[in-house]
N, CA, C and O of each residue as an XYZ file, in Angstrom:
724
protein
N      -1.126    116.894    172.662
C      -0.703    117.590    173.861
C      -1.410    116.976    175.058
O      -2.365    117.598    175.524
N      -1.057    115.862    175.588
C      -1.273    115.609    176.846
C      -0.973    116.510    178.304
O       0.090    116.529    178.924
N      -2.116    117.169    178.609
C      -1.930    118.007    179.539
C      -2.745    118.123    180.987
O      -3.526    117.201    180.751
N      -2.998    118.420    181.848
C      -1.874    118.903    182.620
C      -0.955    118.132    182.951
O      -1.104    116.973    182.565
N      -0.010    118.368    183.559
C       1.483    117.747    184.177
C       1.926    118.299    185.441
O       1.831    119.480    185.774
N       2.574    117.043    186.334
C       2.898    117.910    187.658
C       3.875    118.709    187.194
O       4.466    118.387    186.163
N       4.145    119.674    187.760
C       5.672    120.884    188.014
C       6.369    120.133    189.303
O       6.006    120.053    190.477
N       7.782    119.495    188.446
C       7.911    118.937    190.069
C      10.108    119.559    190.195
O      10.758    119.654    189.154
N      10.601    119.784    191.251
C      11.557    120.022    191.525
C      12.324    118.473    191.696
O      12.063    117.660    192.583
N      13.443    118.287    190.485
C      14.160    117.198    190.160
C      15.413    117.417    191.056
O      16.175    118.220    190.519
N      15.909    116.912    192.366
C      17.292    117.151    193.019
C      18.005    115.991    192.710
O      17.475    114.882    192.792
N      19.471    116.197    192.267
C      20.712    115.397    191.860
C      21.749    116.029    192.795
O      21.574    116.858    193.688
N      22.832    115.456    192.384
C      23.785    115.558    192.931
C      24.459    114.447    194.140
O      23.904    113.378    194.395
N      25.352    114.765    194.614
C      26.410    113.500    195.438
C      26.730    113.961    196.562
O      26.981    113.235    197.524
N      26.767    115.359    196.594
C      27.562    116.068    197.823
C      26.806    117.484    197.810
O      26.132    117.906    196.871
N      27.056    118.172    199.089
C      26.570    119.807    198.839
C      27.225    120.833    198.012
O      26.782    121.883    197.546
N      28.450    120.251    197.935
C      28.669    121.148    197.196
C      28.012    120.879    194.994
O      28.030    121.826    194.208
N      27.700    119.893    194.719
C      27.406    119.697    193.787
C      25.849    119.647    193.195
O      25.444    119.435    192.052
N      24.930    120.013    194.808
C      23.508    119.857    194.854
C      23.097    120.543    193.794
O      23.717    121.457    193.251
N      22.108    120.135    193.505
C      21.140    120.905    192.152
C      19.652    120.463    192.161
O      18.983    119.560    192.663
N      19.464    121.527    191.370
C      17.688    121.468    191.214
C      16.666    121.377    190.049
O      15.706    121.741    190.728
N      16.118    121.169    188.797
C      15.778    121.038    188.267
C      14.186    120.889    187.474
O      13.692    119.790    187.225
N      13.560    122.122    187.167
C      12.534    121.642    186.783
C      12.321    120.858    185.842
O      12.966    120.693    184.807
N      10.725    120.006    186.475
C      10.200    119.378    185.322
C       9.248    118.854    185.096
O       8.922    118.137    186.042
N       8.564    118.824    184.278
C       6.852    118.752    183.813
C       7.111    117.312    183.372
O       6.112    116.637    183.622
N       8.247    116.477    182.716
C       7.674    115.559    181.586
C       8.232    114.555    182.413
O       9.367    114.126    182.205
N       7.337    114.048    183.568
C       7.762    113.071    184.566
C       5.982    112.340    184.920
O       4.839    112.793    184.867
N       6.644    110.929    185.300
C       5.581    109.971    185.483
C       5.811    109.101    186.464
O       6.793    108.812    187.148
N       3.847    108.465    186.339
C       4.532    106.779    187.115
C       4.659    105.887    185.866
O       3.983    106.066    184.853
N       5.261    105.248    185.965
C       5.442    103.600    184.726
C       4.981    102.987    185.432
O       3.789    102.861    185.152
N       5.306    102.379    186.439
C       4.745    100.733    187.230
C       4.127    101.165    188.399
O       4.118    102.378    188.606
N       3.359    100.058    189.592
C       3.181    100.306    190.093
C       3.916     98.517    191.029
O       3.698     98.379    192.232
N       4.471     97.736    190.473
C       5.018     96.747    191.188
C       6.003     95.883    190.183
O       5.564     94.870    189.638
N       7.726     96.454    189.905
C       8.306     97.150    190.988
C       7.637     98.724    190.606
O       7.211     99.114    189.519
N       7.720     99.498    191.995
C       7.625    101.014    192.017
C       8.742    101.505    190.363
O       9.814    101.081    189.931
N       7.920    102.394    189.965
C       8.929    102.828    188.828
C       8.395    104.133    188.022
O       7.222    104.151    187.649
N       9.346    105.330    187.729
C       8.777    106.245    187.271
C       9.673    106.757    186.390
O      10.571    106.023    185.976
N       9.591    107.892    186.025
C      10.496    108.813    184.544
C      10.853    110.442    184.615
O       9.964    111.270    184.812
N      11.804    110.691    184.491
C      11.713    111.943    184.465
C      12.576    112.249    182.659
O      13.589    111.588    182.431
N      12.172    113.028    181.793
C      12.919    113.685    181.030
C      13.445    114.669    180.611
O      12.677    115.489    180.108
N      15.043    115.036    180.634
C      15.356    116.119    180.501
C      16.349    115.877    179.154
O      16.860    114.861    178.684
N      16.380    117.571    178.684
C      17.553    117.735    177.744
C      18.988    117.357    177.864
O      19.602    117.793    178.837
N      19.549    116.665    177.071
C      21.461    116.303    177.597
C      22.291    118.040    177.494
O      23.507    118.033    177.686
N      21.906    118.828    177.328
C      22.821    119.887    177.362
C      22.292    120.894    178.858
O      22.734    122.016    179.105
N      21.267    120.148    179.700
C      21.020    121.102    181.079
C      22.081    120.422    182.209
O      22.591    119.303    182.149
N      22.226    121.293    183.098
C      23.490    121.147    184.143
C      23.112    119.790    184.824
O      23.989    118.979    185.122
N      21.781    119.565    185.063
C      21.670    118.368    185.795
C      21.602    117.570    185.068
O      21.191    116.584    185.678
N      21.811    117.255    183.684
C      22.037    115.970    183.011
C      22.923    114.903    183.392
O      22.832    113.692    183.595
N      24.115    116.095    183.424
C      25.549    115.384    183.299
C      25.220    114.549    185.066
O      25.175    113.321    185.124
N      25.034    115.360    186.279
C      24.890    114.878    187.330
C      24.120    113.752    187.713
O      24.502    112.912    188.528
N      22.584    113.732    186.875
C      22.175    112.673    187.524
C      22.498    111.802    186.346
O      21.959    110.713    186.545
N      23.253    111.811    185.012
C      23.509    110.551    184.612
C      25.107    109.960    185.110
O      25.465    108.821    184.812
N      26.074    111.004    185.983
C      27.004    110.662    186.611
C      26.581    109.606    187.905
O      27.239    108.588    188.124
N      25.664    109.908    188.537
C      25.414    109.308    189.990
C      24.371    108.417    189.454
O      24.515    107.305    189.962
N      23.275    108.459    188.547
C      22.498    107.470    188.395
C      21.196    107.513    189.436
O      20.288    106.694    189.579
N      21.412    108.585    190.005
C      19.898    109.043    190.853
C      19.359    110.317    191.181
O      19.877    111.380    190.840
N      18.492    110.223    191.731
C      17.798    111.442    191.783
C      16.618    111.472    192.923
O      16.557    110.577    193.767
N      15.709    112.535    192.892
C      14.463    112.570    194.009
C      13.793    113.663    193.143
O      14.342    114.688    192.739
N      12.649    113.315    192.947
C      11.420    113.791    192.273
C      10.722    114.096    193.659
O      10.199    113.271    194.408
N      10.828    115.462    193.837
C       9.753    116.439    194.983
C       8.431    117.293    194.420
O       8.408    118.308    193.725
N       7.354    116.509    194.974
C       6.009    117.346    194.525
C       6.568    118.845    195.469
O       7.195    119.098    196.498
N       5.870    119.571    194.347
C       5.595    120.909    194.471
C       4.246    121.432    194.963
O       3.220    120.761    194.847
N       4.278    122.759    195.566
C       2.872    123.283    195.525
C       2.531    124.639    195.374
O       3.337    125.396    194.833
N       1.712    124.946    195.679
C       1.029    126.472    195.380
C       1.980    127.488    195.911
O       2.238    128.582    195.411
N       2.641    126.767    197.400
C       3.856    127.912    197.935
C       5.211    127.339    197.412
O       6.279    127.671    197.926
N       5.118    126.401    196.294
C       6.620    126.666    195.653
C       6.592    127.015    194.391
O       7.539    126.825    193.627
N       5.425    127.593    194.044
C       5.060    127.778    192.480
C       6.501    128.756    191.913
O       7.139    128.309    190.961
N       7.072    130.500    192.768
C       7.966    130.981    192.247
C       9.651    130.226    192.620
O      10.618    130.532    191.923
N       9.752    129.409    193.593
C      10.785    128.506    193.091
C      11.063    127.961    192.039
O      11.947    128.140    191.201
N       9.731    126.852    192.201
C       9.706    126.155    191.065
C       9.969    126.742    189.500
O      10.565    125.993    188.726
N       9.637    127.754    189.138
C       9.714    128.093    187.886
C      11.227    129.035    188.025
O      11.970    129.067    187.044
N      11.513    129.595    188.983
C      12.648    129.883    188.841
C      14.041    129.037    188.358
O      14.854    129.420    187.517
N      14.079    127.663    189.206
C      15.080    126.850    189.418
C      15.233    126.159    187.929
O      16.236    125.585    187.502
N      13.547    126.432    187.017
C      13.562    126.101    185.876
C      13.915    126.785    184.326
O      14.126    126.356    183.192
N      13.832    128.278    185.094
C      14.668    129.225    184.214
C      16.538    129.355    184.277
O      17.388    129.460    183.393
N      16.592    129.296    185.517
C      18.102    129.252    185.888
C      18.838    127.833    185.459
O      18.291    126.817    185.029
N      20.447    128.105    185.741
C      21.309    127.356    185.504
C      21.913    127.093    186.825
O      22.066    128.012    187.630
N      22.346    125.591    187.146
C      22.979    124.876    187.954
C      24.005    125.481    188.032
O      24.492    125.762    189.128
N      24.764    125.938    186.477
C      26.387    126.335    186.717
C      25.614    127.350    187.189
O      24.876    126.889    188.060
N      25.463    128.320    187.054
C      25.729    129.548    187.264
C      24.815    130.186    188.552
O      24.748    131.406    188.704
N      24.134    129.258    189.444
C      23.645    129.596    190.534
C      23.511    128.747    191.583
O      23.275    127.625    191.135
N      23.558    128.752    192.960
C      23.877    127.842    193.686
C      21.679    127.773    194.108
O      21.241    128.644    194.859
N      20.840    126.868    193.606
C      19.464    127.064    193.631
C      19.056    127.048    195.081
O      18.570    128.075    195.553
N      19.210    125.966    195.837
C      18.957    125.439    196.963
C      19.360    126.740    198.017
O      18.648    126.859    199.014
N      20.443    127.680    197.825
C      20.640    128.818    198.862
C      19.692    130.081    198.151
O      19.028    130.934    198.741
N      19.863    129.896    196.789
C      19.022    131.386    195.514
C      17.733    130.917    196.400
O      17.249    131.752    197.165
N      17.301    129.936    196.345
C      15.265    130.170    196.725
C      15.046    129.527    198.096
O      13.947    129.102    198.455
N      16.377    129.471    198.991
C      16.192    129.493    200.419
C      15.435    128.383    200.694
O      14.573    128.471    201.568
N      15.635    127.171    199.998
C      15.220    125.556    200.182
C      16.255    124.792    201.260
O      17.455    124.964    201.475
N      15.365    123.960    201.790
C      16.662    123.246    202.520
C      16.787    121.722    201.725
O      15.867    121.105    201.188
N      18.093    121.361    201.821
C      18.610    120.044    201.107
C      18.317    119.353    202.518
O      18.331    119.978    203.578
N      18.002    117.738    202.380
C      17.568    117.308    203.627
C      18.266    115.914    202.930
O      18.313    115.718    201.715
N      18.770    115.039    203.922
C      19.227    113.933    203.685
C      18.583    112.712    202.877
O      18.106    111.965    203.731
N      18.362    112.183    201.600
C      17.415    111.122    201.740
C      18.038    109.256    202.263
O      19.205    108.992    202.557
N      17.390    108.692    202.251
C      17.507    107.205    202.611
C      18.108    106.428    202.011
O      18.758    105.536    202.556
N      18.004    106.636    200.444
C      18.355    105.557    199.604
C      19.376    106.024    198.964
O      20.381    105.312    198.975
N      19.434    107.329    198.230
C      20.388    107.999    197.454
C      21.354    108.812    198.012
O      21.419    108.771    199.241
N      22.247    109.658    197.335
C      22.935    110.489    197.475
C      22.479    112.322    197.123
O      22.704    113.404    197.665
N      22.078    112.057    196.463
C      21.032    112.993    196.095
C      19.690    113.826    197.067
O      18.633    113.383    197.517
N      20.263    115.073    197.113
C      19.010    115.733    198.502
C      18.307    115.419    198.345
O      18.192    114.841    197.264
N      16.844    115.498    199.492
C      15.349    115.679    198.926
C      15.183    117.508    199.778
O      15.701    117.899    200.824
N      14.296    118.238    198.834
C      13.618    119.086    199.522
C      13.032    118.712    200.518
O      12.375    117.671    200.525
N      13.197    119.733    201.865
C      12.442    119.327    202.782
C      11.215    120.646    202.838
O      10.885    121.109    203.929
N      10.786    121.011    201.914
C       9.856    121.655    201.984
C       8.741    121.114    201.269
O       7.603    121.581    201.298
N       9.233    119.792    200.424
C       8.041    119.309    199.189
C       7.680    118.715    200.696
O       8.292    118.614    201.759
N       6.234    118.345    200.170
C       5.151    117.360    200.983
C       5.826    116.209    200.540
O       6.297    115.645    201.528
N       6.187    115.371    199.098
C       6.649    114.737    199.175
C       8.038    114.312    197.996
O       8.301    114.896    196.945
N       8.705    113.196    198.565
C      10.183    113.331    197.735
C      10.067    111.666    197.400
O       9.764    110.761    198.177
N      10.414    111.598    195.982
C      10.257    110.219    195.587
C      11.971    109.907    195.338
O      12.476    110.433    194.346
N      12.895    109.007    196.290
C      14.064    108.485    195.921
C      14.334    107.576    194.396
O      13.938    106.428    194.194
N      14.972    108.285    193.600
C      14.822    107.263    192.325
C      16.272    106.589    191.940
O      17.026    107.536    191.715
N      16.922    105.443    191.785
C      17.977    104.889    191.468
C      17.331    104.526    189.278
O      16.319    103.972    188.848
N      18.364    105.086    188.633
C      18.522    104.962    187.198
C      18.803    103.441    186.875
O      19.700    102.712    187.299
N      17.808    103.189    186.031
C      17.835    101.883    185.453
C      18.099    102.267    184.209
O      19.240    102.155    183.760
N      17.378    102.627    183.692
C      17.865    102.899    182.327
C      17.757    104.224    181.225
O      16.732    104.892    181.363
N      18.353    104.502    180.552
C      18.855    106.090    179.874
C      18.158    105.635    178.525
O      18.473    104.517    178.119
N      17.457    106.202    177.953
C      16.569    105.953    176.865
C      16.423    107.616    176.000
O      15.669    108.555    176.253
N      17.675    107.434    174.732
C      17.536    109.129    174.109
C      16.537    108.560    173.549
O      16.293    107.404    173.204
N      15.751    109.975    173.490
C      14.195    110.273    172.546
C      14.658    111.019    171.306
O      13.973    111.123    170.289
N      16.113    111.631    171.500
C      15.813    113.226    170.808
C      15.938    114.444    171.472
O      17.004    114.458    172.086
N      15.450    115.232    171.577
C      15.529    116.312    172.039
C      15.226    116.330    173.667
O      15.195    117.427    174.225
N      15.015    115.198    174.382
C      15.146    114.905    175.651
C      15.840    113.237    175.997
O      15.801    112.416    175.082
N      16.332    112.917    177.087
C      16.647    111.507    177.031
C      15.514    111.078    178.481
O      15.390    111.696    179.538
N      15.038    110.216    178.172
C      14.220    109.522    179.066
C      15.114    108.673    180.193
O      15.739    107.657    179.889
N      15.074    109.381    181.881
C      16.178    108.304    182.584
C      14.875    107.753    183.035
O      14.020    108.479    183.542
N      14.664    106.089    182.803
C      13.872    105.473    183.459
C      14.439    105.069    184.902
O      15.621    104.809    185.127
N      13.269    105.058    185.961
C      14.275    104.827    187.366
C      13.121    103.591    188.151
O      11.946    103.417    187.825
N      13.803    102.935    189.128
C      13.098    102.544    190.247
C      12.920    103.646    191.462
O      13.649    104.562    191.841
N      11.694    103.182    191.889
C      11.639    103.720    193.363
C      12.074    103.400    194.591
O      11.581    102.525    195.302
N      12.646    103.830    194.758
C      13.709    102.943    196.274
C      13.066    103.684    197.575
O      13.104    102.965    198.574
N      12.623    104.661    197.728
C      12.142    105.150    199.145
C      10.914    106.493    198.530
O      11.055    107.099    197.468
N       9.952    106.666    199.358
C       9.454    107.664    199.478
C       9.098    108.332    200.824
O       9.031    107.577    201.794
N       8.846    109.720    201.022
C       9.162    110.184    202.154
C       8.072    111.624    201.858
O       8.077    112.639    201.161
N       6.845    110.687    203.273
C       5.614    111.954    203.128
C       5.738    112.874    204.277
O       5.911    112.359    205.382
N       5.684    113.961    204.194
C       5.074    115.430    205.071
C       3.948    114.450    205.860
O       3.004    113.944    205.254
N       4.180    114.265    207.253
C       2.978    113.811    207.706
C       1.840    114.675    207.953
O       0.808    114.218    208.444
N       1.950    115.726    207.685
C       0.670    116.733    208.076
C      -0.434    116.257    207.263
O      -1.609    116.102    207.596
N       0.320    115.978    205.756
C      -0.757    115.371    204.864
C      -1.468    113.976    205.227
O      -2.227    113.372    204.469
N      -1.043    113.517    206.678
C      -1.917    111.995    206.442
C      -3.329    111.931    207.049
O      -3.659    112.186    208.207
N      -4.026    111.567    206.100
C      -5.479    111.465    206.680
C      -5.709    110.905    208.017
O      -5.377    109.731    208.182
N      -6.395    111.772    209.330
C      -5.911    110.754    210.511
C      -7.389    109.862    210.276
O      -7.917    109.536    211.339
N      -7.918    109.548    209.361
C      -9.281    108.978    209.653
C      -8.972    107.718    208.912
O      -9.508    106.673    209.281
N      -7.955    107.737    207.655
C      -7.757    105.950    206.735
C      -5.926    106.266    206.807
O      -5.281    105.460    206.138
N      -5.377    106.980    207.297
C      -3.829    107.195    207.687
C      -2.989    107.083    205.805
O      -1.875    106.781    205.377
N      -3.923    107.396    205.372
C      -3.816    107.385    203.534
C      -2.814    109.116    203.679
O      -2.979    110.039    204.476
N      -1.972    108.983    202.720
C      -1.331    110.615    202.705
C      -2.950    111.408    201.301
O      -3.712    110.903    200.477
N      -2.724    112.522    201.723
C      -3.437    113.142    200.895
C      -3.085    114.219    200.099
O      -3.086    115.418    200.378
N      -2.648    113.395    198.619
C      -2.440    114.963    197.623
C      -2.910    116.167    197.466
O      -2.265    117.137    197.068
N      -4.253    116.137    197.829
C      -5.259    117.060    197.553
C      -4.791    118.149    198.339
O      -4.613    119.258    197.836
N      -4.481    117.796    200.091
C      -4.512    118.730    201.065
C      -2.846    119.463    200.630
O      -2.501    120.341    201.421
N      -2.074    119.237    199.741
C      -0.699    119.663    200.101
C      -0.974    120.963    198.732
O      -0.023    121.741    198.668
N      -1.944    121.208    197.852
C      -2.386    122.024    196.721
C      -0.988    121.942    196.215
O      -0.120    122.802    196.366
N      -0.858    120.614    195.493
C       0.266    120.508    194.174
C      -0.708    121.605    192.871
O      -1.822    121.996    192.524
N       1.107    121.660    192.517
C       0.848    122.943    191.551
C       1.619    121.805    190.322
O       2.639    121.117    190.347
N       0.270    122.103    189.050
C       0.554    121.558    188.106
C       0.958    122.719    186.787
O       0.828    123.942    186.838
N       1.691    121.551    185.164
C       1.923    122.913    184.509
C       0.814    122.450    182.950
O       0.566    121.506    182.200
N       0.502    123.704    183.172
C      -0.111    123.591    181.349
C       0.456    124.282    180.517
O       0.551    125.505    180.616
N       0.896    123.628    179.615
C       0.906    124.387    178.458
C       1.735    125.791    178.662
O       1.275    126.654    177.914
N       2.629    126.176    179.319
C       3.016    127.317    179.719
C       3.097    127.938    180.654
O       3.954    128.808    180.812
N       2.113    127.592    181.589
C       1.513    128.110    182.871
C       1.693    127.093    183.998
O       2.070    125.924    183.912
N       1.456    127.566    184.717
C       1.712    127.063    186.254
C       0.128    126.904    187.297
O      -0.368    127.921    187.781
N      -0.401    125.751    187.482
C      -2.068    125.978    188.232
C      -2.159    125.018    189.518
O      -1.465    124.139    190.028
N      -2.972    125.441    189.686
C      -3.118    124.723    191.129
C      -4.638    124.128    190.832
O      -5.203    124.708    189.905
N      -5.391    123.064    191.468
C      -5.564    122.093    191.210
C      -7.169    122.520    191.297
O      -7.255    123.404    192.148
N      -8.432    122.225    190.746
C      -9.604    122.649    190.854
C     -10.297    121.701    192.152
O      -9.674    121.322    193.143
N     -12.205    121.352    191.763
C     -12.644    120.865    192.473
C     -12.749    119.242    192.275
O     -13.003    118.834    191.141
N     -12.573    118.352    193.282
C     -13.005    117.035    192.857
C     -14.463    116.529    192.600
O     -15.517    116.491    193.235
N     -13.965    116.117    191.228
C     -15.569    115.769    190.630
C     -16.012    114.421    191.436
O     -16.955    114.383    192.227
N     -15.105    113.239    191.074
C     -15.501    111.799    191.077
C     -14.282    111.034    191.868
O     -13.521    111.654    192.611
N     -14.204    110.001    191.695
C     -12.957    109.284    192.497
C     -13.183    107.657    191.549
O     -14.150    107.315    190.868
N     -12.076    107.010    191.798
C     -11.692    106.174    190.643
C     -13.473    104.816    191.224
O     -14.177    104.534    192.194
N     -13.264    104.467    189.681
C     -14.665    103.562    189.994
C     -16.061    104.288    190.195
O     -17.093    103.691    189.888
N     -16.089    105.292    190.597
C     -17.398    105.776    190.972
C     -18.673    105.808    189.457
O     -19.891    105.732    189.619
N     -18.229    105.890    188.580
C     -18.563    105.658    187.185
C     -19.560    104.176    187.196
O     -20.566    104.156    186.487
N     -19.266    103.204    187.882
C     -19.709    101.830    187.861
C     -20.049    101.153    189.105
O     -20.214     99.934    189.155
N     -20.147    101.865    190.031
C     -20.356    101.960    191.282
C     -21.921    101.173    191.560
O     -22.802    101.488    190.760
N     -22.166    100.504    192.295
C     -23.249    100.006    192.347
C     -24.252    100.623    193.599
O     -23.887    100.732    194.770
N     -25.371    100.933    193.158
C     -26.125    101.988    194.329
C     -26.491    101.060    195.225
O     -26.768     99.864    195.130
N     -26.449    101.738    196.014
C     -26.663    101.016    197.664
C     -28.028    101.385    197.758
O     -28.572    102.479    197.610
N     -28.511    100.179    198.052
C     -30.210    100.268    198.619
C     -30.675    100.959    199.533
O     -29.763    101.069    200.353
N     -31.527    101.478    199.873
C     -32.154    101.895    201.045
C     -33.084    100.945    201.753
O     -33.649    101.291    202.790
């Protein structure tokens, strides 16, 4: 059980009238040059058929104030509820795709489908990253770096839904060489 995992809101679709929303925990980065990440879902949920019709999508971090969206949009059905008006989200245009981005996530990752990989009981759509698009509130004005920390992404364990503790360390600091006095 590799755990925690972001909770992130998966948007598909081509048009408004076909918009949809989708939770999902079992999403990643793969690369980091080309940009490339994963999301996996079941072939029998409403947004299957959509984003393997259009071949894209937008992976939107979540946070502490979308925690009861988020788990809602993940209990509900595409057919049977229109999500984006049910939890009073706005669909916002993205750059690369056809496919909304939330304009309430801090941030929305544009993904074009490279490749459909069944596992089984989920199919893996591997994607490129074609655009990303940050909430500038989050940018550090001191290294103009965006900052995850400040937007309190809400991750899932095991069942549950959390928001993020204290920072211990930062990458390298483990081997870090002490500075003299």
């Amino acid at each position: 059980m590799v755990y925690p995992l972001p909770a992130v809101l998966v948007s598909c679709g081509d048009s408004p009238e076909n918009y949809n929303l989708i939770t999902v925990a079992w999403t990643g980065t793969l690369c980091t040059n080309p940009p490339m990440c994963y999301i996996s879902v079941r072939p029998e949920r409403h947004s299957y058929d959509l984003i393997r019709k259009n071949m894209e999508f937008v992976i939107n971090l979540t946070t502490e104030d979308l925690a009861y969206a988020t788990d809602w949009c993940g209990v509900r059905s595409g057919r049977d509820y229109h999500k984006f008006e049910e939890m009073k989200l706005t669909p916002g245009p993205a750059r690369m795709v056809k496919a909304p981005i939330v304009e309430e996530s801090p941030l929305c990752i544009e993904c074009r489908v490279k490749e459909i990989i069944s596992l089984g009981s989920h199919d893996l759509f591997l994607a490129d990253v074609l655009n990303v698009k940050a909430d500038e509130k989050y940018l550090d004005p001191e290294t103009g770096k965006w900052s995850l920390e400040a937007s309190n992404p809400l991750v899932y364990l095991h069942g549950g839904y959390y928001k993020l503790g204290e920072k211990i360390g930062k990458f390298g600091w483990s081997v870090e060489k002490k500075k003299k006095i």
